[in-house]
Each structure stands twice: as structure tokens, then as C-alpha cells.
N, C-alpha and C positions, 0 to 999 in steps of 0.2 A: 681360766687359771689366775691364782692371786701375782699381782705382780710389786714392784718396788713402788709401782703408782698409787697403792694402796697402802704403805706405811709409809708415817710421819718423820723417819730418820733412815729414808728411800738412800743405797748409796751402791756404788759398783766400784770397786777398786782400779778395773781393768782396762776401764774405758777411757782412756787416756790421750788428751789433744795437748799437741803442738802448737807453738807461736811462732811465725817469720813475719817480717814486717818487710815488706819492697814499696818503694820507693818507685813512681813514674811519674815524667811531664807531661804524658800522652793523656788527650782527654777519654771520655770513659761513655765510649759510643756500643752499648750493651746488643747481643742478636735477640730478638724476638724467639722467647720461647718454646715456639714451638718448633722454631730451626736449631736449637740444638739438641745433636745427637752423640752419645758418649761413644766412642772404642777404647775397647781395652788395650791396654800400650802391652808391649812386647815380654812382661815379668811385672816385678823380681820374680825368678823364678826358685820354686823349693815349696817349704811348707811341712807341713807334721805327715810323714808315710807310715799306716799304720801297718800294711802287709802288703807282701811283693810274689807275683807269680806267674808263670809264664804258659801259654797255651801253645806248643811248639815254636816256631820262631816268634813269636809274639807275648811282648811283657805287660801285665796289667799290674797298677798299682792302686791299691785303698788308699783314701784319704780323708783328711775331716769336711773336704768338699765335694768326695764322691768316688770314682775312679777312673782315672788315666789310661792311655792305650800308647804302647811304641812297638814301632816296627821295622826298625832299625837300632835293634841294641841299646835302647835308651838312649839314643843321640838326643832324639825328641818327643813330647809325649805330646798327645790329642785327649781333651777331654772324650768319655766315653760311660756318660752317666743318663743317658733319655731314657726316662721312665723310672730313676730311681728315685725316691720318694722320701727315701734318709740318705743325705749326704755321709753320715760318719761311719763309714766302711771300718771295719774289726779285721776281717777274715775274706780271704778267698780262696777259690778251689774249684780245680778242673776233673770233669769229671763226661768222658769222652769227648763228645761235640758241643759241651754245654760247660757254660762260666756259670757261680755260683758266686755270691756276695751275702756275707752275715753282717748284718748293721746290730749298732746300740737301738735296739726300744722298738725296732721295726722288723725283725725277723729275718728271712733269706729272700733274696732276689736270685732272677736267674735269667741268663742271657743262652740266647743258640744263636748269634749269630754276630761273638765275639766281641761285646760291649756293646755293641752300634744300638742297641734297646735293649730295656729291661723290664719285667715281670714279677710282681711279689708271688711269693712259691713259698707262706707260711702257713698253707691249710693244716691245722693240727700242734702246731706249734705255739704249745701252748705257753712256752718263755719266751720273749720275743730279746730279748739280749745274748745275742751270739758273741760269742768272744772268738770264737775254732770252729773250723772247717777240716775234715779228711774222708777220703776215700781209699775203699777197699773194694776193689775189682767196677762193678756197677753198683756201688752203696754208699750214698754218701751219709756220712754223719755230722750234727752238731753239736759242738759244748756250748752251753749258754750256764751264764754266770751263777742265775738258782734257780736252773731248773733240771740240772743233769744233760746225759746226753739223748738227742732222738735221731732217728735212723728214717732215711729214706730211702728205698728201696727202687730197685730198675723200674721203669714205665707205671711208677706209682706219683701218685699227687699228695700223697696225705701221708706228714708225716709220726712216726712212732714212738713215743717216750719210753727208751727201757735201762732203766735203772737200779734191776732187783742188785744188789751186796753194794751197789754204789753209797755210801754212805755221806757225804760230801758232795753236794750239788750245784760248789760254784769251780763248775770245770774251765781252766785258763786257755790249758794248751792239750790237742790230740796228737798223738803218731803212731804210723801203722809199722808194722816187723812183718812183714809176710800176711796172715789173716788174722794177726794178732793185734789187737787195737790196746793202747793205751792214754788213759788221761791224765791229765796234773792238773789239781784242784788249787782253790784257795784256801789252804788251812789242813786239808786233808789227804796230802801228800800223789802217791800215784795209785792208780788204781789199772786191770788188766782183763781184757775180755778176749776169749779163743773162739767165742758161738755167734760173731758178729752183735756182739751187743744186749744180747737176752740176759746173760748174769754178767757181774762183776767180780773181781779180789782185789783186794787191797795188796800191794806190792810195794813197802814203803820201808823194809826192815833195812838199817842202816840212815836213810833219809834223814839228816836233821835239822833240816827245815821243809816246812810240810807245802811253803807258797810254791808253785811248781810252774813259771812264766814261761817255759819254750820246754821242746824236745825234738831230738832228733836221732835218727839210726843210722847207722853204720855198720853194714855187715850183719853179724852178731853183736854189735855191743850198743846197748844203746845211755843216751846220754839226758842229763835232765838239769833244766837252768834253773836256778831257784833264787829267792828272795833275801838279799844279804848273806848269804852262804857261796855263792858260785857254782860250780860244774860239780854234777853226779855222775858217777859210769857204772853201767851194770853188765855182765857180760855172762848173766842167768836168766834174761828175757824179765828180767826186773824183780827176778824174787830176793836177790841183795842188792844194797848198791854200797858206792865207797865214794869219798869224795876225793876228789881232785883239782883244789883250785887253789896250790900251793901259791902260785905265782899271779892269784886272779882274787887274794886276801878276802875282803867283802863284798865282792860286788853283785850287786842285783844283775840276775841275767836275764833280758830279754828276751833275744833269739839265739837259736844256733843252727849252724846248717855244716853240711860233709861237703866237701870237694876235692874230689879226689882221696888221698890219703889224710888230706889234711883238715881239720877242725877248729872253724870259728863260732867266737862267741861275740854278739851282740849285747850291751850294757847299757846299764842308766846311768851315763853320767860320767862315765868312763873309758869311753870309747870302744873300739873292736881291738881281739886278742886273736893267736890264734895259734895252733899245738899239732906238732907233727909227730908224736910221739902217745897219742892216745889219750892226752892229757897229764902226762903225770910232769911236764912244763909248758907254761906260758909265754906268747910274747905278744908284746904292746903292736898293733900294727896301724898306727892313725895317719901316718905324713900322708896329707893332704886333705883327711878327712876332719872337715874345719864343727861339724856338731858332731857333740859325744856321745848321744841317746839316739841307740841304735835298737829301733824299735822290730826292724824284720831285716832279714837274709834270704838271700835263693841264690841258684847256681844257674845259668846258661852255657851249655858246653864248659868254655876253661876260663869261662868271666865271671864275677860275684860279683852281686849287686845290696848293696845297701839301702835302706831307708829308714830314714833319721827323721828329728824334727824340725831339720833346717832341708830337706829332700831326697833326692836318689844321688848314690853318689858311686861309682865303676872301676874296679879292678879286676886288670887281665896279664900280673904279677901275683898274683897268691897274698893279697893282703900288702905288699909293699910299697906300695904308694897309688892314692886315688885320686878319681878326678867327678868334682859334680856333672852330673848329667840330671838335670831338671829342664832342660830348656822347652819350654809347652807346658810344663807342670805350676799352671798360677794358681796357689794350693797357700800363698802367704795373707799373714794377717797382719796389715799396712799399719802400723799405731801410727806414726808422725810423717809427714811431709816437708819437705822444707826445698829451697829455692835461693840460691848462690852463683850469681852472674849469669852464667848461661848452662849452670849445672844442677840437677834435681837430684834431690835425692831422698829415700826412704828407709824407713824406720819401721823393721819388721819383728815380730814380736817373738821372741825366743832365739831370732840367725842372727841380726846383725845387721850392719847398714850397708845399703847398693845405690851403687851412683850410674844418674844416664847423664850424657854429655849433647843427647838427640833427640831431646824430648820423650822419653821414653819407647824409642824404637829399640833400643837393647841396652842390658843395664849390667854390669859387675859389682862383685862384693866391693866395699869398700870397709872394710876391718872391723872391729869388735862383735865378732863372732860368738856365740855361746851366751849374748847378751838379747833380754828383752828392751828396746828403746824406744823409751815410751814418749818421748819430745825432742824435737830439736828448734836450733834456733840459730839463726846468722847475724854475728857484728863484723862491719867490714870486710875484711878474707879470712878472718875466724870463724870454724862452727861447731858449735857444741850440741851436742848427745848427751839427754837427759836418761837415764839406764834405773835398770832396776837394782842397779848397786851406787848409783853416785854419777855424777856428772863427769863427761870427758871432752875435751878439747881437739880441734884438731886447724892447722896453720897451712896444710898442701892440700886443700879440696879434698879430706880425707883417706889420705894414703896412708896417714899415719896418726897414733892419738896420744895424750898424754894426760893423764889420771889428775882429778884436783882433790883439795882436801875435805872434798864433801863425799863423805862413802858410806855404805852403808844405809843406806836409804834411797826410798823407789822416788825419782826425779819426774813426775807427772806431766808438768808443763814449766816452759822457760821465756822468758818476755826482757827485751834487750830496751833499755830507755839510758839514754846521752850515754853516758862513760857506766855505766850501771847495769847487771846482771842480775836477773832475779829468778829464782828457782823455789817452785811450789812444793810442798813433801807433807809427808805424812805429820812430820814436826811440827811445819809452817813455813813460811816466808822466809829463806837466805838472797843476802845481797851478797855480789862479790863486786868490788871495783878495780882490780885488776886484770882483768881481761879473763877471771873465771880459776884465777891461781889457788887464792885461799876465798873462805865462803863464812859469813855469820852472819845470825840467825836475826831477821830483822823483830820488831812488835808484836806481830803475829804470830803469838806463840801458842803452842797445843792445840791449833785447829789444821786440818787435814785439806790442804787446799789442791784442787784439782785442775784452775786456771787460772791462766793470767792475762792482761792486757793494759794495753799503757794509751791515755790519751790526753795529751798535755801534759802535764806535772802532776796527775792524778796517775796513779796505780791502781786497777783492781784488781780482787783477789775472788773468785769462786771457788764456792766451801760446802762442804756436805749441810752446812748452819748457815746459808744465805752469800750475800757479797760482800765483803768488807773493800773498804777507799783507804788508800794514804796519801797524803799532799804532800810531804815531808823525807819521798822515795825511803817507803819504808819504814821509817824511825816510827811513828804509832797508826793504829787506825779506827776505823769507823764502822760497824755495823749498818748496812744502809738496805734495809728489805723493804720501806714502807709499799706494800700493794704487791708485794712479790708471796703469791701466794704457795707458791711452791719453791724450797730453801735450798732444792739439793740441785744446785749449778754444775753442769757439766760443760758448760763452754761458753766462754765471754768473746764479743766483738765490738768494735768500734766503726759506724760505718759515718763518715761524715764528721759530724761531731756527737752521735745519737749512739748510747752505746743499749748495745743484746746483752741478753743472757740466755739462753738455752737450756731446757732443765727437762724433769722427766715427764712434767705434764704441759710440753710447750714453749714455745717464747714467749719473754717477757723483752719490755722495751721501756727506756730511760730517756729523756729528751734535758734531765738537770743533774748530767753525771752522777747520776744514782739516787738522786735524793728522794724521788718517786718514780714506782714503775708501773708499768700498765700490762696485762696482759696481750699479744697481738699473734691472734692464735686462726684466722678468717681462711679456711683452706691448710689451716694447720694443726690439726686437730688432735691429743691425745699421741701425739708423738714422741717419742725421746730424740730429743739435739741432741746428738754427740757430738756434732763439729759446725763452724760456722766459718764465713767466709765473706769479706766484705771487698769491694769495690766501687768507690764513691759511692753513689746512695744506692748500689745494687750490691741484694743478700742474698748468701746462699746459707742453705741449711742442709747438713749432713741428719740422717735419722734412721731409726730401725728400718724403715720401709722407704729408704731412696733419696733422693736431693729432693729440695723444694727452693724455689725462686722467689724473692720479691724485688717489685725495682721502685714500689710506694715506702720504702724505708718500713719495709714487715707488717705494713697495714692490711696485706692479702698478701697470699701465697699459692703459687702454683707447682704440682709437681713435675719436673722436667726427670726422666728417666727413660726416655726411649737410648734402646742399646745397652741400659745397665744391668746387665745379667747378674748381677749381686748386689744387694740392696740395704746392706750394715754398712753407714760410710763411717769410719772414724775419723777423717783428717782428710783435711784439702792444703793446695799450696794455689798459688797464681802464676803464672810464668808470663807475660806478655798478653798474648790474648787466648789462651789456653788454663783452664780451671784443670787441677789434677783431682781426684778424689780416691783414698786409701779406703780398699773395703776389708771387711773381714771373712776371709779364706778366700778373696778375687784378686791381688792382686793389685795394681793401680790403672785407673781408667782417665780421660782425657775427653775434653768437650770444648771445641773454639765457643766464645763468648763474647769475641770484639775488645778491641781494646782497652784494658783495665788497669787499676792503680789502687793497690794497697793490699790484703793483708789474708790470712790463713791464722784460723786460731786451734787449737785441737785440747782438750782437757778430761779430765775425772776428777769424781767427787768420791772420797771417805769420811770417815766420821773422828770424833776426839776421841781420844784415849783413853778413857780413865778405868779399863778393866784390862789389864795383862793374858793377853791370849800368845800361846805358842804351838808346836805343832811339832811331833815326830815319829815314824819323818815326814820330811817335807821336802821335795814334790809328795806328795799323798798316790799311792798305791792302789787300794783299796779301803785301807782303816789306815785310822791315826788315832795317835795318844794325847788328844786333846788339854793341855792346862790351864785354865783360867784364874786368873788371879785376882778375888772378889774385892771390891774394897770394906764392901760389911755385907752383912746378912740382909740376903734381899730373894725374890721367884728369880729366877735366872732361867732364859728362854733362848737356845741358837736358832739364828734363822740361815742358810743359806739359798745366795741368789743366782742364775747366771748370768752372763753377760750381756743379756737385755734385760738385767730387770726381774725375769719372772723367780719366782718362789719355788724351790726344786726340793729344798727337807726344811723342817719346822719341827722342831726338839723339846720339848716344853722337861728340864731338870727339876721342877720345883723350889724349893729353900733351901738354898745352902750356906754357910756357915761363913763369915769373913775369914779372908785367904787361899791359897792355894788348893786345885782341886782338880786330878786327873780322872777324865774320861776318855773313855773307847765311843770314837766316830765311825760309824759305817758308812761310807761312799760309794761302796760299789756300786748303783746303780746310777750313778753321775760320769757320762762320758768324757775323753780328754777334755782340757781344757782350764780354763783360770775362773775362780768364782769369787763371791764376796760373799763371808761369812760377816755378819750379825750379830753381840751377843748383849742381850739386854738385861741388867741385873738392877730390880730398882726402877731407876729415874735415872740410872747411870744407863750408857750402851758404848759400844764399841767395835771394830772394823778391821778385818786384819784380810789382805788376800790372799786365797789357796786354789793350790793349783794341784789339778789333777794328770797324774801321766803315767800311764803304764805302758 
């Protein structure tokens, strides 16, 4: 597969490292390699839950790392993924003695004996992108996104595609009424089968919006979430329907589920609502429930459970107040690390920041929720959270934050040098010298910097366009690539006085603060750095495929991974003689290392600006309304990437005309998650990040 390591202005918006800088007297006595071994520390716990569902007392959840297992009410959950083969779980569904799992791109999995193993069970399935899961009596059925739905049948292997009046074959959501099976498409509203699945009708009169994200039934009446429109109800087995989401205005519905009399609605973006009256009012029901994208619902006797992008989260009040219950569920995507006297804390990408006080034996939220934070950074008993809206401050070990005047832009990496604050952005370089209050915009302007690091009175800057130095904190800089054969730096370190770069084809290493670099790649080969980590002359490297070790100042590398059950590191911290490392969808993990002194760097690289991209809407759904804003007539080509790098669509537009120009993007086949779109017009290109979430 083509990856970012194969084009010239290679860059990932998402991959975003941290800088803390610690300070120790202790000399720096390293364990031999092969003695260490990583455990995973006790959380954060949460993550993106795509679907929730329960096999009599027992709850399973999807996720983008697999599926969870609790057996005690979602007190705690146990991974419960061996043998599955695609972690990005859509759908589940019980169907007698046997668990069913529909994955993006990998078809259905099935378990008999309650998670504990898993079996792929897509013979015949000829869409391998499940979105739905339902059962009627012993038949289970799939919706997948274009390929309709297919039927699997009692004590059969091989499953059915039957589609005759389906006209619309990117089915979202199934529900049964009795032997009556219904679907919601994308784009093509509902659709209604009485013969298990042999023909189709279309049941959509009233409907006006045709996206159809959840359903569910009640009785006789059943109900339909749709895309920017709210709640449908029909109470003709869906030959009209009327809306009903006087009190629920725009909002895209996720999920819905009945319990008891009463009917909730899960949203993007908006939290959970919930209507004792059939629908025809709403009310708000979130105290407590700290993320708003409530992607599933299910009922257990007289509890409802949630799951969001920030976890599972537990009401046993009818919606009036919840409590997270993730604890086992390490399902987060770690972006920043950072390290503040005797307290750690993480930088999780969509919930918000959790602080441990125990080295990571157990951790609590520690505030700005509903945010992705992509760096953090410690001066004295200040620590600042770099966000995907602006940087924020905080003076009581994160109990509480206070906004500065840098907003509006995604804060990548942050590097604290004497009375000086520096924050890398998509703009460039801001310095703040007040402890982070007001923020302007240093020399470095209009390049997309994705790290930083400070050693002596030299500042570096890594950039989608190489490394730039300032001696002058800030005020102008230096282009300084010579030997640096690959430009797009995703992590800077200092170890000693020898400083790294990290990039998408390896490290590079400096011994004359930048002025030549040398490739030092011996055991490290065709790797993406995403994080890097120094202690006196001992390196670590974070990479798509695990940590790697040097203690000859990156002259050879070795890989140390035994224990590391997840293997994307984005960001390390140092604590003492303990290495933390933030993976993506594990969690944070922990490795003694011996005594150590100095530093945690964490970064991303984007590109310069000069073609106007925007997006609506955004988070992206399925499609977007692409607009590019050309600066003259040139071939204009979108590439998007994911977050390692690889090539997932490549758009070739041809010639278009200087200025403004809407298109229609189709994403559907790009599971959750954050990417970096590409658009190259010319000899111009340019970098915007998009994220997908349904």
C-alpha cells in the first residue's frame, strides 16, 4: 500500500507530541534492554464505544480496539477480543448461545463462548463493511454500508445477499417489529421486509431526511434517528412517519433505545435527550455525562448504558444523572504525556485530561472534557494543555483551567525555555511571556509546525518543510535541513547536547545544533518516529511498530517491546526511573529504566497554507461539502491519509479555475477516526485535518 513515505510533502495532522522538560541530579544508570518489560498502568480509562450489548447478565462493548466484556454491570470491563482480527468493532448481536461482531472492511466475527475467542464467519459476504447487526427468531441479518443487507440463516455458514426493491445499499441501522425487519439507509431513507428479507419496500413517506443513524421499536410505534433532522415516529409499521424533534431542533441522532415507557435519544455532539410522552417533548438529560457523542444505547433491566467517545457511561435514574463506568475499558488514544512533581498526567484525544497521583495505578478525569489535547507542557506548578481549540492553563495540578488568548487553533506541541512559552500551530510559532496569558505570533510564520525543543538559547521548530533554529527565542529563524533527507519532522529531542529528529523515514541526528544532519537509522529502519525520548545519552523512540532503544546516542537501535500489547506510541513522559509511553487505542503503559534525567518530546507535522480548504459538516458523517479555495488555475489532486501515514483515497479533480470550488467527498468507506487530507494545486499544496465520526 502507498504510504506518506512515498510523497514529497508526506504529513499527518493527528500525530501530535508533547514536550516536558524534568530536571534530575541523579546520574543516569540505564537497565540493559533486554530487562525491560512494559505493563500497562491501570487506564485512562474510556475511548470511542461504537456499540453496546448484552448477552443476559453479561455486557459486551465494540470498540476501535476491539471488544470489552463486564460482568458486573459495567463496574469493570475485561478485554474480550482473541482472534479478532479487525479491531474497529461497528455492531453487535446475540443471537441464542452465540456473540456476533460486524467490523469495518473485515466482515462478521462470531463467538460461542462469550467473547473469550473469536472466529471470522464472512463466507459469502461479499461487503465486508458492516455497519448493523439484527436478529429475528434464529436469522441473523447484516447491513453493510454498499452492499445491502445479507441473511444468515439457522445452522448455516454461508451467508445470503437479498436485496430485490432495496434500492439503496448503504444500510446504517436495522430493527425488528415482530418478523418485520426494517432498515435506514444512507441517503435512501427506510426501507421494510415482512418475508425475512427476500423483497423489500421502501417506507419513507413523510421522512425528510433520507440519512437514517439508529432505530428503534416500541410496541407499535416505531422510531427513526436521522441526520440533522432528529426523531421520526411512525405508528403504521413505517408506511408514514411524522417528526417529532420539536425540542431535539437539529440534531443528528445516533442511537435510540425504549426503556420502559420512556425514550432516549443518543446524539452527535449534543448529548442524550429523553421523552416520556412518545416524543412529541424533549428533555436534555446529561448531568454527569461529561462527552456528548453518544454513539450507542441498550437497556439492562432498569439501567441504561451509554457509549460515547470518551466511554461507557451508567444510569439507574431514567437518564438523570450518570456515572462513567469504563474502568478495564483501555480503549483511549494517549496524544500528550507530561510529568509535574510527583503527578502524571495524560492527554487523551477527544475526553480530556486524567491525572495519576501513583504512577499510574489509577487515574481520574482531570477537566477539559469534550476536548482533543494534543500537547502538554510544565513551568514550575503551571501546566498547560495544548487543545484543538487554543491553549489552556491550569495552577492546582489540574483541577481547574483558564482559557488564554490563543483560540482557535490546534496547539500540536508546547516547549517551555527560561520565562518563555512556545506553542507550535498550524500558523507557526507563538511565544507567550507571561506565564501563557496573552500569545504572539513569533518569525515563523505560515509554516505548520508540529515540534518543538529547546537546547541552550537555540529553539527548534519541526515542520511538514524540515527544521527551522532561532537563537533570538523566536524573533527570526533558520531553515537548517542540510542531509536531512526527509523534511516532514514529526518529533524533536535533545539528548546530551546532540539533538534528533524523528520523521516518516527514520532518524536523523545533529551533533552542530542542526547545522548538519546525518541519517541514524542501524536497527531502525523505515519506521515513523512519532515520539522520542531522551535521558542523558539514552534514546527512546516511539514508532508505528513499538519503542526502540539507543544508549550509543542513535548510532544503533534496538527494539524493546516485550509486554507492549499496542504498538502506535505517540508520546512518552519520564518520571524517576519509570518511561511512560501513550499508545493509540491502549492506553498508557510503564517500563523501569533506571535512573533517568531529562526529557519527553511528542509532535506533528502539517503542511503551509496556501490553498483554503473547509469542510461541511465537520466531524464528517459519511460525505462532505468539500471547498477549496484555488489561488489560480492549476490540476488539483486530494489525497487523504491515515494516521500512520498510509494512502486510503486519491482524487485526481483535474483543472480548475482560480477560486472557490465545492465538492462532494465520499468517506464512507473510512472508519472512525481523524485523517489528513492533502490537496495539491500546482506547486502549491496544502493540509487541513478531518475527522470522521458516526
Amino acid at each position: 500500500m502507498k504510504t506518506f513515505l512515498d510523497t514529497p510533502f508526506a504529513n499527518v495532522q493527528t500525530i501530535v507530541l508533547s514536550l516536558v522538560l524534568l530536571v534530575s541530579l541523579s546520574a543516569s544508570v540505564p537497565v540493559p534492554a533486554q530487562d525491560i518489560t512494559w505493563q500497562q498502568t491501570n487506564g485512562p480509562y474510556g475511548g470511542d464505544v461504537s456499540c453496546i450489548t448484552k448477552n443476559g447478565s453479561i455486557l459486551f462493548a465494540g470498540t476501535n480496539s476491539g471488544v470489552f466484556r463486564s460482568t458486573d454491570n459495567g463496574t469493570t470491563w475485561q478485554d474480550a477480543s482473541s482472534g479478532l482480527t479487525n479491531i474497529y468493532v461497528s455492531s453487535l448481536a446475540v443471537s441464542g448461545s452465540m456473540l456476533f461482531a460486524g467490523t469495518y472492511y473485515s466482515g462478521v466475527f462470531r463467538s460461542t463462548d462469550n467473547g473469550t475467542t473469536w472466529q471470522a464467519f464472512s463466507s459469502g459476504l461479499t461487503n465486508s463493511d458492516v455497519r448493523s447487526l439484527a436478529v429475528i427468531g434464529t436469522t441473523l441479518f447484516a447491513g453493510t454500508y454498499s452492499g445491502g443487507v445479507f441473511r444468515l440463516v439457522e445452522n448455516s455458514t454461508m451467508w445470503q445477499r437479498l436485496n430485490s426493491g432495496l434500492t439503496n445499499s448503504g444500510v446504517l441501522s436495522l430493527a425488528t417489529s415482530g418478523s418485520t425487519l426494517f432498515a435506514g439507509t444512507y441517503g435512501g431513507g427506510i426501507f421494510r421486509t415482512t418475508d425475512n428479507g427476500t423483497t423489500w419496500q421502501d417506507v419513507s413517506s413523510g421522512l425528510t431526511n433520507a440519512i437514517v443513524w439508529s432505530m428503534t421499536v416500541s410496541g407499535t410505534t416505531l422510531f427513526a434517528g436521522t441526520d440533522g433532522r432528529g426523531v421520526f415516529r411512525s405508528t403504521d409499521n413505517g408506511t408514514t412517519w411524522q417528526a417529532i424533534s420539536k425540542d431535539l431542533k437539529s440534531a443528528t441522532i445516533l442511537s435510540l433505545v425504549v426503556s420502559g415507557s420512556t425514550l432516549f435519544a443518543g446524539t452527535h455532539g449534543s448529548g442524550a435527550f429523553r421523552t416520556t410522552d412518545n416524543g412529541t417533548t424533549w428533555q436534555a438529560v446529561d448531568s454527569g455525562l461529561v462527552n456528548n457523542n453518544i454513539r450507542s444505547l441498550t437497556v439492562s433491566s432498569s439501567t441504561l448504558f451509554a457509549g460515547t467517545n470518551g466511554g461507557v457511561f451508567r444510569t439507574t435514574d431514567n437518564g438523570t444523572s450518570w456515572q462513567a463506568m469504563s474502568k478495564g475499558l483501555v480503549n483511549t488514544v494517549v496524544m500528550s504525556l507530561a510529568v509535574s512533581g510527583s503527578t502524571l498526567f495524560a492527554g487523551i484525544d477527544g475526553t480530556g485530561i486524567f491525572r495519576s497521583t501513583n504512577n499510574g495505578t489509577t487515574w481520574v478525569s482531570s477537566g477539559l472534557t469534550n476536548f482533543g489535547i494534543m500537547s502538554l507542557a510544565v513551568s514550575g506548578t503551571t501546566l498547560f494543555a495544548g487543545t484543538d481549540v487554543g491553549v489552556f492553563r491550569s495552577m492546582d495540578n489540574g483541577t481547574t483551567w483558564i482559557s488564554s488568548d490563543l483560540t482557535n487553533t490546534v496547539v500540536r506541541s508546547l516547549a517551555v525555555g527560561g520565562a518563555a512559552l512556545f506553542a507550535g500551530t498550524p500558523e507557526g510559532v507563538f511565544r507567550s511571556t507571561d506565564n501563557g496569558t496573552k500569545w504572539f505570533k513569533s518569525g515563523l510564520a505560515n509554516t505548520d509546525v508540529s515540534s518543538l525543543t529547546i537546547s541552550g538559547i537555540a529553539l527548534f521548530a519541526g515542520t511538514g518543510g524540515g527544521v527551522f533554529r532561532s537563537m533570538d527565542n523566536g524573533t527570526t529563524w533558520q531553515a537548517i535541513n542540510s542531509g536531512l533527507t526527509d523534511i516532514t519532522v514529526l518529533s524533536l529531542a535533545v539528548s546530551d547536547t546532540v539533538l534528533f529528529a524523528g520523521t516518516y523515514r527514520g532518524m536523523f541526528r545533529s551533533t552542530d545544533n542542526g547545522t548538519m544532519w546525518q541519517a541514524v537509522k542501524s536497527g531502525l529502519t523505515n519506521v515513523i518516529v512519532l515520539s522520542l525520548a531522551a535521558s542523558g545519552t539514552t534514546l527512546f523512540a516511539g514508532t508505528d511498530v513499538g519503542v526502540f532503544r539507543s544508549m550509543n546516542n542513535g548510532t544503533t537501535w534496538q527494539a524493546i517491546n516485550s509486554g507492549l500489547t499496542n504498538t502506535i506510541i505517540r508520546s512518552f513522559a519520564i518520571n524517576g526511573n519509570t518511561l511512560f509511553a501513550g499508545a493509540n487505542g491502549g492506553g498508557v503503559f510503564k517500563a523501569n529504566i533506571g535512573n533517568t534525567s531529562s526529557v519527553s518530546v511528542r509532535t506533528s507535522a502539517p503542511l503551509p497554507v496556501t490553498i483554503g480548504i473547509s469542510f461541511a459538516p465537520h466531524p464528517v458523517l459519511d460525505r462532505t461539502r468539500l471547498t477549496l479555495d484555488i489561488p489560480k488555475a492549476s490540476s488539483v489532486e486530494v489525497r487523504i491519509f491515515d494516521a500512520l501515514g498510509h494512502l486510503v483515497q486519491q482524487r485526481a479533480l483535474g483543472e480548475l479555475a482560480a477560486g472557490a470550488h465545492d465538492i462532494e467527498q465520499d468517506l464512507h468507506t473510512l472508519p472512525n477516526g481523524t485523517y489528513s487530507m492533502v490537496v495539491q494545486a500546482g506547486s502549491e499544496r496544502a493540509h487541513k485535518l478531518l475527522q470522521v465520526l458516526r
